[in-house]
N, C-alpha and C positions, 0 to 999 in steps of 0.2 A: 713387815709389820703385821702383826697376828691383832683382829678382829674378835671382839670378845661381845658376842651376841645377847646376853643376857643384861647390860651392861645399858643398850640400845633400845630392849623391850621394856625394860623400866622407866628410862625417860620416856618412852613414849605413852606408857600410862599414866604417867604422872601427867603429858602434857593433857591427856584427851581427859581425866577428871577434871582439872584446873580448867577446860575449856567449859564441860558441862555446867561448872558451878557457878560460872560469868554468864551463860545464855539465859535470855527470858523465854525461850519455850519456840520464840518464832524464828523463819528464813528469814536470811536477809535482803537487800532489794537486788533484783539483776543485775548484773552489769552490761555492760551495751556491747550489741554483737560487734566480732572481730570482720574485717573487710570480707570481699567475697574470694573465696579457694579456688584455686583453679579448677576446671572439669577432669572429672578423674574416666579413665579408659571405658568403664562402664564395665557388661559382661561380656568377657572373649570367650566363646566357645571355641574348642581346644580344637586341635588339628589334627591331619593325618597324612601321612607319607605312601598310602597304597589304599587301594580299593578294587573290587572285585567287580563291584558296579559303579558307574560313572555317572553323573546325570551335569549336564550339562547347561548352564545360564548365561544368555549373551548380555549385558548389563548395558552398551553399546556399540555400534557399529559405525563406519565412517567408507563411502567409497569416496574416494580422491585420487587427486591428480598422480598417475603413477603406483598408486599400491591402495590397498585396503588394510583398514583398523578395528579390530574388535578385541574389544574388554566384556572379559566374562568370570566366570567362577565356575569351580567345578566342588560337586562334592559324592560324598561318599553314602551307601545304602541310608544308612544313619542318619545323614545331612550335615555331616562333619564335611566341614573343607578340607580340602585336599591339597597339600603342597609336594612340591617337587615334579611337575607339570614338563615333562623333556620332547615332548611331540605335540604338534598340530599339523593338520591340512586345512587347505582352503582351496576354493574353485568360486571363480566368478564366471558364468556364462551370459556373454552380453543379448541384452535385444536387440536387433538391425533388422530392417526391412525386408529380409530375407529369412526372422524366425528368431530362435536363439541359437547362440551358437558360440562355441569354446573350443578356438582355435589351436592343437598343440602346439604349433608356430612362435603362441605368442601375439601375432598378431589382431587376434580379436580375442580380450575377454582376458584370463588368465589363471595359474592355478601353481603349487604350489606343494612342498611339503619340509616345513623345518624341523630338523632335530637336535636338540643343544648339544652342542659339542661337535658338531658332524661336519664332516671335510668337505662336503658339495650343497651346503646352506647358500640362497642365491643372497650375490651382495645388498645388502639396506635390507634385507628380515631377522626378525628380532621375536620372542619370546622371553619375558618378564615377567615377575610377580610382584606388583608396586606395592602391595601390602597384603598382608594374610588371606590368601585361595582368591587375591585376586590379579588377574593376568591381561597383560596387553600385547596382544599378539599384531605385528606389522609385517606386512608380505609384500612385496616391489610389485606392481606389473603396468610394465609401460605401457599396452595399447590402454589402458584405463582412464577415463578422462571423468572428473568431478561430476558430471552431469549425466552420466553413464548409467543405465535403469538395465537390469538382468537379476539373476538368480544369482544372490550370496550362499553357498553351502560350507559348513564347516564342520570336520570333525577333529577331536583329540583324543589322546592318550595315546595306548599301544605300543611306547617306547621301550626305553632298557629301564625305565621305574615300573614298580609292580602297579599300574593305575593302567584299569582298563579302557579298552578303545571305547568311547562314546560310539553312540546311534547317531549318524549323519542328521545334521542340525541342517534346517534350510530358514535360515535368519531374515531374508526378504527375497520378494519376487514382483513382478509388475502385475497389477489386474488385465484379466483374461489372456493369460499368456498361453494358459492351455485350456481346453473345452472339455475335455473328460474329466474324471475327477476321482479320487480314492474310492468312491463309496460303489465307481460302477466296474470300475478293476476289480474290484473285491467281492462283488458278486458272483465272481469264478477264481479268483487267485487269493481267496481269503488269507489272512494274515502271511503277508510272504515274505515278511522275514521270519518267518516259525520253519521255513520249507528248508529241504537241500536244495534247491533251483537255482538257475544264477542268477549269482551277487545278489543273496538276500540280504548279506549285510551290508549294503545298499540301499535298503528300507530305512525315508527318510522321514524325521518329524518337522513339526513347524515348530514355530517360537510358545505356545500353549502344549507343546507337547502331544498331537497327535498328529498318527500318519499322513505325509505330504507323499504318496507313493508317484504320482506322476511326476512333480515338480523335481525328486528324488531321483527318477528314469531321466526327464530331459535334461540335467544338468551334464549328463555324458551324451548320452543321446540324442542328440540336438535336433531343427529343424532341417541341418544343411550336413551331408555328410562329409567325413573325410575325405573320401576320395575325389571331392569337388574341389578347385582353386578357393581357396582361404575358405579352408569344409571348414567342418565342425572336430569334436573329439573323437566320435566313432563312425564307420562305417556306416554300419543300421543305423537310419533317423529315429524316432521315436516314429513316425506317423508310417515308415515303413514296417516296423515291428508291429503295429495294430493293423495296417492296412493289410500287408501282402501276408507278413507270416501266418498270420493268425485262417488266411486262406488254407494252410493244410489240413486245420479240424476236418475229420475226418466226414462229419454229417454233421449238416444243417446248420453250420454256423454260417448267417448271410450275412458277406458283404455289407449287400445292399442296406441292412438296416441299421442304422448309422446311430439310432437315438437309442442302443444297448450300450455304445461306450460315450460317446459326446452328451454330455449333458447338457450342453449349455451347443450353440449353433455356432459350427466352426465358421472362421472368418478367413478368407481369402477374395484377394482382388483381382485373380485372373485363374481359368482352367489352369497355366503351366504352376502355380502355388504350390507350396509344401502340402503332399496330401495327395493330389490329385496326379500329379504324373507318376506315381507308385502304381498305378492301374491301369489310365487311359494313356492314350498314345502321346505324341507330341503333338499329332496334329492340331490337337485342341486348345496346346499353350499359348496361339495369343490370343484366343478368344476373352473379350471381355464378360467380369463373372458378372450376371444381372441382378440388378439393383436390388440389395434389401436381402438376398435369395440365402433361404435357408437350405444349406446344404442336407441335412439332414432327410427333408423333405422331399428335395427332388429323386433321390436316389429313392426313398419310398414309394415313389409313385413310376418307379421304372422296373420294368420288367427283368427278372435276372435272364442274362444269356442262356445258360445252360439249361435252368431248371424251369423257365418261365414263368416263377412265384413275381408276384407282386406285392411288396410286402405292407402297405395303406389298404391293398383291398384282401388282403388277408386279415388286417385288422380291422377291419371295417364289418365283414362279415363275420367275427366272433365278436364284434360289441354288440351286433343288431339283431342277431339270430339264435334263436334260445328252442334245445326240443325237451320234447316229456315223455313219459311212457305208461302206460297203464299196471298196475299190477296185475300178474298173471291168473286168469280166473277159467274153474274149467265147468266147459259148457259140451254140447253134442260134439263139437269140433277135435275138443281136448281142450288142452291152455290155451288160454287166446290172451293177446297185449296189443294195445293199439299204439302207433306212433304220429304224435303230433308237431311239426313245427311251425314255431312263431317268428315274428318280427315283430321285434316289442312286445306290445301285449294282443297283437292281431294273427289271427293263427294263418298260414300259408296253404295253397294249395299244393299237396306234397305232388300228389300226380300231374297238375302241369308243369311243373317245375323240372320234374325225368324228362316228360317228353320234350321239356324245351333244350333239353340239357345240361341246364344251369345246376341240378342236382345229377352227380351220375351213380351214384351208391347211396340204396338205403335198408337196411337186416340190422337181424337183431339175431339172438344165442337165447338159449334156454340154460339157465343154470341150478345146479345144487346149491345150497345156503345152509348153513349152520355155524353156529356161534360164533356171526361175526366176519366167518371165511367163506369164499367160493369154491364151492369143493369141486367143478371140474364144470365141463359143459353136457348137459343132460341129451340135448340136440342141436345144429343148426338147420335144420330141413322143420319149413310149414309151408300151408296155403296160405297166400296173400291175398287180398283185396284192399279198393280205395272205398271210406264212406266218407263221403265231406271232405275230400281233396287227405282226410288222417290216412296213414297205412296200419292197416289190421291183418295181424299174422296170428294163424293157427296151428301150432309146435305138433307134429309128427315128431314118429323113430322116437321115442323117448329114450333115454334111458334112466332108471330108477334110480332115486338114491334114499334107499329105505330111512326112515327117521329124521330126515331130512324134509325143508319147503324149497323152492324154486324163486326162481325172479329171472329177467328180460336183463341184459345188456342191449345197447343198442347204438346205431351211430347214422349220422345223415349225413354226405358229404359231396363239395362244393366242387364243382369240373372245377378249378386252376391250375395251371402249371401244364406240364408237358406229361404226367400221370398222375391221374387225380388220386388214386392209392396211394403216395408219394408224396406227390408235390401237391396238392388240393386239401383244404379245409376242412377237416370231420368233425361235427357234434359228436358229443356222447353222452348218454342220459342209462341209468339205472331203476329199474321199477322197486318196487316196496315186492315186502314177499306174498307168495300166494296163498300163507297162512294167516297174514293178514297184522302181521308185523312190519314194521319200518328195515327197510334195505339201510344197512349202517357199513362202513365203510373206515377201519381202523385204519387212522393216517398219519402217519411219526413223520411224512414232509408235507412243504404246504404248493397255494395254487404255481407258482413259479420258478418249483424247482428246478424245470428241467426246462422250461424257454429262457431261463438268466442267460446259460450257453445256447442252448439250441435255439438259434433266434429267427429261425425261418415264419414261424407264426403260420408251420405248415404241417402235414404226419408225416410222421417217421417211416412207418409201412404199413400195406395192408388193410388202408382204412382204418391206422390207429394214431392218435394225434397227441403230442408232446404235451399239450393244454393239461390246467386243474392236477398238476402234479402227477399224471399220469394213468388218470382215471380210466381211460378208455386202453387202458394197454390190460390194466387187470381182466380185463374180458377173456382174453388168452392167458395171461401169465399169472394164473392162478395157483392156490394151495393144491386143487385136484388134477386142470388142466396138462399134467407133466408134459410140458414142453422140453423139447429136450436143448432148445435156445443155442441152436450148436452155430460154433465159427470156424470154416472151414478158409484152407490157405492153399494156393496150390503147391506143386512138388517140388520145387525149386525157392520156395519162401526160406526155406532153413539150410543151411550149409553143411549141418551135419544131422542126421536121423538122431544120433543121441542128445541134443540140444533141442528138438522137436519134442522127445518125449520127456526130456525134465521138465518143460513147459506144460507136460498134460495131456498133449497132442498126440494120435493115433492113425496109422494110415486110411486112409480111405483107397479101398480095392475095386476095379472093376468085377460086377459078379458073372461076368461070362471069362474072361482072360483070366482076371485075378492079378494082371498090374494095377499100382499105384496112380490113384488119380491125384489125389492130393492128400493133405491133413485135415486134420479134424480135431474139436472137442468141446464137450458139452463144457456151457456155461456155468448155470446155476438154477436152482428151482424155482417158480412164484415167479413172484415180482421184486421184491427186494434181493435176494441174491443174485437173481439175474441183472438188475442195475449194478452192483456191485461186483459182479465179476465182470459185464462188459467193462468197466471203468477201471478195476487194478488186479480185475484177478487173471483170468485163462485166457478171456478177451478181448484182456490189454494186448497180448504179442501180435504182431504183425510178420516173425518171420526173423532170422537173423542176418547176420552178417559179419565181416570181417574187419577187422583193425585193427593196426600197428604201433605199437608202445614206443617211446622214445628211445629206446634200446634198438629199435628193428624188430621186433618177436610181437609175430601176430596171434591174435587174440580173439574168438569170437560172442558175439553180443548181441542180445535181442535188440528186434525192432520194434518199437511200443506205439501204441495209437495215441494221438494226443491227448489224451486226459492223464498222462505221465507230466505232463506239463501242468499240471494243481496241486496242488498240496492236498495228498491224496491224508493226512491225517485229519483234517477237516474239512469235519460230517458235518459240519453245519453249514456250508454251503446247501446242502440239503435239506438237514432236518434242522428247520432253524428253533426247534423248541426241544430239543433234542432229543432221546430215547430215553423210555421208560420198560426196562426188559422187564420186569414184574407185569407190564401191560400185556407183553404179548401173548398170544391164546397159546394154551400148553397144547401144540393139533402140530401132529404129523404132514408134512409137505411132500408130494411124491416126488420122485428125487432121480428120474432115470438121468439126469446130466449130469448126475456125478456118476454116473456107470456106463458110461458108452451105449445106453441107448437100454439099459434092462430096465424094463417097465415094473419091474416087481418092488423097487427098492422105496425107503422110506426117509427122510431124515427130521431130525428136531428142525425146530423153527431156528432157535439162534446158535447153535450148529450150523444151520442150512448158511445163514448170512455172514457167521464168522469163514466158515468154510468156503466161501465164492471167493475170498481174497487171501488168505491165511489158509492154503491146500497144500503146504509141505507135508510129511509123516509125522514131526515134533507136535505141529499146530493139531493136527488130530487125533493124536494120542492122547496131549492133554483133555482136548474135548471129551472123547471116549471114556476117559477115568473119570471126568465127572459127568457122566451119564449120556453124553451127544451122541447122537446116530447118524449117521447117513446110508446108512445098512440095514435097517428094519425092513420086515419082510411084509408084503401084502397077505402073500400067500399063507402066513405062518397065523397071521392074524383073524382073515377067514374060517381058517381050518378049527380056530377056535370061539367061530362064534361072532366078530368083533367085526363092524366098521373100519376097516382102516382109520375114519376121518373122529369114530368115538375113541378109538384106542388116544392113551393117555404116555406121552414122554416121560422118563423120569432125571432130565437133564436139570443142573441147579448151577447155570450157568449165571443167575441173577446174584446170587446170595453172596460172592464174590465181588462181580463185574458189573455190578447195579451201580447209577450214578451215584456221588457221593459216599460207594465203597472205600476199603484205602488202596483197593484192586480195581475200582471202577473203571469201566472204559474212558470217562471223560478225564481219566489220567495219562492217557493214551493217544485218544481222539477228542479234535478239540471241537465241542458243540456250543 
């Protein structure tokens, strides 16, 4: 039948005049609404079959008799959900009276991993998607009982669909299950899942989404180990991996001071507790623990074995004792500075306090100063006297530093410990200069960079003290001071001489024989490169050794000091406000530690501190091209005239690698 369109448009205008010519002008009345429609779907935002990033929402959790239940969603960077969901894991690790603990057995706690399709899925687990990106994941585990309190962790994805593995979810856990906490791990193991360390991807969140890093460790790591009747998951406890291991830091990490990792006051009901036999003998096990007693404290107030720090009155005496110093003024004598210590705001008498013994060291240094930098030590030789219990030193042997003013370093320090150089408590106080300018002190870390690990609350050496971000080290390890900061090994540290010198390392000769006493090698200049290369640069090695690959074919390996164990790309464990290379003073650092000991050499400032860690040929080539030295000459500098410390770098290592570059460092290092 053919449809003749013109036919159809004519009646219709005929009808729609005829209709205009019958209307008066108005609508007519409503009609009454139709019943109510059913609800229609609403807006479904669309889905997705893979993702790159996973972000994980537990919606609900259920422990019960024999297995656990959680319904969750997952979605994609976007916030697209995500379907096609073919992996989960789960881990319950229970609480009992004996800590927590996830038995591989089976028999306490339980754990888990389903994969749709997969030939060894345990009977009664199930992974479903009851409706769009949302999933009900059920896992068996018979020691589980409804009333069961421990740690639920869960992660998904990472199957044979393209949907990436989630960050370890820890969906619940019981209050004060653990005493330490994310924020004081992280004060030396800053962000670790950013590390190569192990099992960063193990780095867990909570339900708000940020880092549960403990709760995340003891869910393998239990209170109770494996190798115990109905242990735990692994081996290592969790309180053995803080307790004992953390004992091979190499220096000053104390034991004894308990309130750098426990935040909160560990709880145990007898010396043999989780915690405590990792250290002390058994004998102590069935002693009962005294009422109330905060663990934390008692170990404060006890004296370490070895070193005989006490770590309450280590702190005790840097809360209550404060010195000062004069600025250097010259009189008949020469430079004269006086030194004062207080308690509170009541000054001490410095001289009975030597002779009582209670103070066993107190000197000061005469320095160079200019823009900012200590350009080296001018003297440490004066005449002493006491006036009013103050010490007043008058600076002999000078030595000049033309164009240059001066200022006092100084330090007072506390007999503790079994060497009070050492193991005892040093002040340290800087004077203003003797031109009559303010001593200022450029500082890219702050007061607790270096007691977060070092937690002795005691000196490192020499009457130089870990305190105020390392104020009292700068006395020595200065722009001028060229210490040559050397770490020497002896002859049998390295396996093979050629493995020694790719590390840096140099023999050390007897000078009457002329055999080998051991290794050697300069660290870094100053003060910041010298922290940065004891820490990952020359002296990190310890020395190597040998090892055998799954093949049989051995292989050899350095020995690293435990700061290989931080996540050596994050500077802001140090510098928590980070670096600003445009700040630092364009001034040459004398530089014999990168020369095996030639006093003549020179280098750029951040040269100097890339160079403490980054001392391959590649890494200082690039430097050299864009202007870095560590090869400038003293002599060369003289010969025309120059200050070494006026001479001007012409290194542009900023204009690149300055923060918020698109070459920045903090694309590199995380501050």
């Amino acid at each position: 039948m053919m449809m003749n369109k013109k036919t159809y448009l004519a009646m219709s205008v005929a009808a729609a005049v005829a209709l205009a010519g019958c209307s008066d002008g108005k609508d007519g009345q409503d009609g009454a609404d139709g019943p109510e429609g059913p609800q229609g779907p609403g807006y479904v935002p669309p889905m997705v079959d893979s993702a790159e990033v996973t972000n994980l929402e537990v919606l609900h959790y259920a422990i019960e008799e024999g297995q656990v239940t959680l319904e969750f969603e997952i979605t994609d960077a976007d916030g697209y959900l995500v379907e096609g969901l073919d992996r989960a894991e789960v881990k319950f690790a229970a609480q009992t009276d004996r800590g927590i603990v996830l038995n591989r057995d089976g028999e306490i706690g339980g754990y888990g991993t389903y994969t749709l399709g997969g030939d060894s899925n345990a009977e009664g687990a199930s992974l479903e998607m009851d409706e769009d990106g949302l999933y009900t994941f059920v896992y068996p585990m018979a020691a589980v009982a409804a009333d069961d309190a421990g740690i639920l962790w869960l992660r998904v994805g990472g199957g044979e669909a393209a949907i990436a593995r989630t960050q370890p979810l820890i969906v619940t856990k019981p209050e004060m299950v653990h005493t330490s906490s994310t924020e004081t791990c992280y004060s030396c193991h800053v962000d670790y899942a950013t590390s190569s360390l192990k099992h960063p991807s193990y780095t867990a969140v909570d339900m708000n989404g940020d880092v549960d890093f403990v709760a995340g460790c003891l869910v393998c790591h239990n209170n109770v180990s494996s190798a115990d009747e109905q242990g735990g998951y692994a081996a290592n406890t969790l309180q053995k991996i803080g307790h004992v291991n953390h004992q091979k830091f190499e220096k000053d990490f104390a034991p004894t001071n308990c309130y750098a990792c426990h935040e909160e006051a560990p709880i145990n009901v007898s010396f043999g507790g989780p915690g405590c036999v990792d250290c002390h003998t058994s004998s102590l096990s069935e002693q009962p623990m005294p009422m109330n007693a905060d663990m934390r404290e008692l170990h404060a107030n006890a004296a370490d074995k070895a070193t005989g720090i006490t770590i309450a009155k280590n702190q005790q005496l840097r809360a209550e004792y404060t010195s000062s110093v004069t600025a250097p003024v010259m009189t008949e004598e020469g430079y004269c500075s006086t030194l004062t210590l207080f308690k509170g705001e009541e000054k001490q008498d410095l001289e009975a306090l030597k002779e009582a013994g209670t103070v066993s060291y107190a000197g000061a240094y005469l320095h160079g100063y200019k823009n900012s930098s200590i350009l080296g030590r001018s003297t440490n030789s004066y005449n002493s006297s006491y006036v009013d219990g103050a010490y007043k030193m008058c600076f002999t042997n000078m030595v000049e530093f033309p164009d240059a003013t001066y200022m006092a370093s100084t330090r007072i320090t506390f007999n503790e410990g079994v060497d009070a150089g050492y193991t005892g408590v040093t002040l340290h106080a800087h004077s203003d200069n003797a031109d009559g300018t303010k001593w200022d002190r450029r500082l890219s870390v702050h007061d607790t960079s270096c007691t977060t690990c070092h937690t002795s609350e005691s000196n490192y050496h020499k009457n130089g003290a870990y305190a105020d971000g390392g104020l009292g080290c700068v006395a020595c390890h200065n722009n001028g001071q060229n210490r040559n900061s050397r770490w020497t090994l002896p002859v049998d540290a390295f396996v093979t001489a050629a493995f020694a010198e790719k590390a840096g390392f140099y023999a050390l000769t007897d000078s009457t024989t002329g055999e080998q006493t051991g290794w050697t090698a300069g660290n870094g200049p100053g003060y910041g490169p010298m922290v940065h290369g004891s820490h990952w640069g020359k002296a990190n090695v310890r020395g190597s050794v040998m090892e055998t690959d799954r093949n049989g074919n051995e292989y050899e390996v350095y020995v690293q000091n435990s700061a290989a164990q931080l996540n050596a790309e994050n500077c802001v464990a140090c510098h928590a406000d980070g670096v600003d290379l445009f700040a630092i003073p364009n001034q040459y650092m004398r530089a014999r530690s990168f020369h095996n000991g030639d006093t003549d050499m020179l280098a750029s400032p951040i040269t100097a501190n890339c160079f403490a860690c980054h001392y391959d040929d590649a890494a200082l080539n690039h430097m050299v091209q864009n202007g870095g030295e560590i090869d400038a000459s003293i002599a060369e500098l003289e010969a025309m005239g120059i200050n070494w410390y006026d001479a001007v770098p012409s290194e542009s290592c900023a204009v690149c690698h300055a923060e918020g570059k698109t070459f920045g460092i903090d694309m590199y290092h995380n501050f």
